[in-house]
N, C-alpha and C positions, 0 to 999 in steps of 0.2 A: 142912601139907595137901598142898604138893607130892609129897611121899614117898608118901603114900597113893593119890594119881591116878594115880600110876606104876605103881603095882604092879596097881591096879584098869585101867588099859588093857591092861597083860602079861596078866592075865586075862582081860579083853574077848577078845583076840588068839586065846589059846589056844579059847576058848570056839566065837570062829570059825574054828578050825582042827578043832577037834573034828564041828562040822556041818557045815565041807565036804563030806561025803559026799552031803549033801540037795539038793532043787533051788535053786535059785537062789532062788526065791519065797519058799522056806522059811527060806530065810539073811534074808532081807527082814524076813521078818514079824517074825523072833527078835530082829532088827537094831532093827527099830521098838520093838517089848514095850521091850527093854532101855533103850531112849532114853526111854521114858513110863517108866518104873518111877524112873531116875538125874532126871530132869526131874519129876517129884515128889517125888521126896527131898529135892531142893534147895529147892523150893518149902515143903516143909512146914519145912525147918529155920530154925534161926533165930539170925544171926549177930550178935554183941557187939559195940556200937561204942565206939569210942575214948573213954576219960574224962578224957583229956587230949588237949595238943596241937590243933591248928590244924582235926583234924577233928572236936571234942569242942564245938566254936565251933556255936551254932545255928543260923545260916541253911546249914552245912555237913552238920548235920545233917538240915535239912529238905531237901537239895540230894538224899544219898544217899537215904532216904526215899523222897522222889519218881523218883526212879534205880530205885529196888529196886521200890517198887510197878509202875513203867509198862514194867519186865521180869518181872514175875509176872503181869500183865496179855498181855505177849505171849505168853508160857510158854505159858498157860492157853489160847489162844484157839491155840496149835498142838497143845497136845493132843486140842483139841474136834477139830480139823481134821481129826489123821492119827489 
């Protein structure tokens, strides 16, 4: 997954190299979109937990769980915001 953030920030970059030409405000708003569109992606995805090992343990699981829900919970209540 690291590989792929890389290559999608190098894009990011260019994307705001490309709209430099615009106002400021307008880099803003494109800046924002972009961060609601990757901030629900993540939110709608849904990642496999471990079937072994130490985090495969249930109260480890309800740990993450409760982790993941009460950061899709903030997520959500920054997207109402901005």
């Amino acid at each position: 997954m690291k590989e792929s953030s890389s290559s999608e920030e190098s894009s990011d970059m260019d994307d705001l190299d490309e709209t430099s030409d615009g106002s400021d405000q307008d880099v803003a708003v494109k800046l924002l979109k972009k961060a609601k569109d990757k901030t629900t992606e993540v939110l709608e995805g849904d990642e496999e937990l471990p079937a072994s090992g130490v985090l495969s343990l249930p109260f480890m699981v309800r740990g993450m769980k409760r982790r993941k829900d009460a950061a899709d919970e903030e997520a959500e209540l920054a997207l109402e915001e901005y």
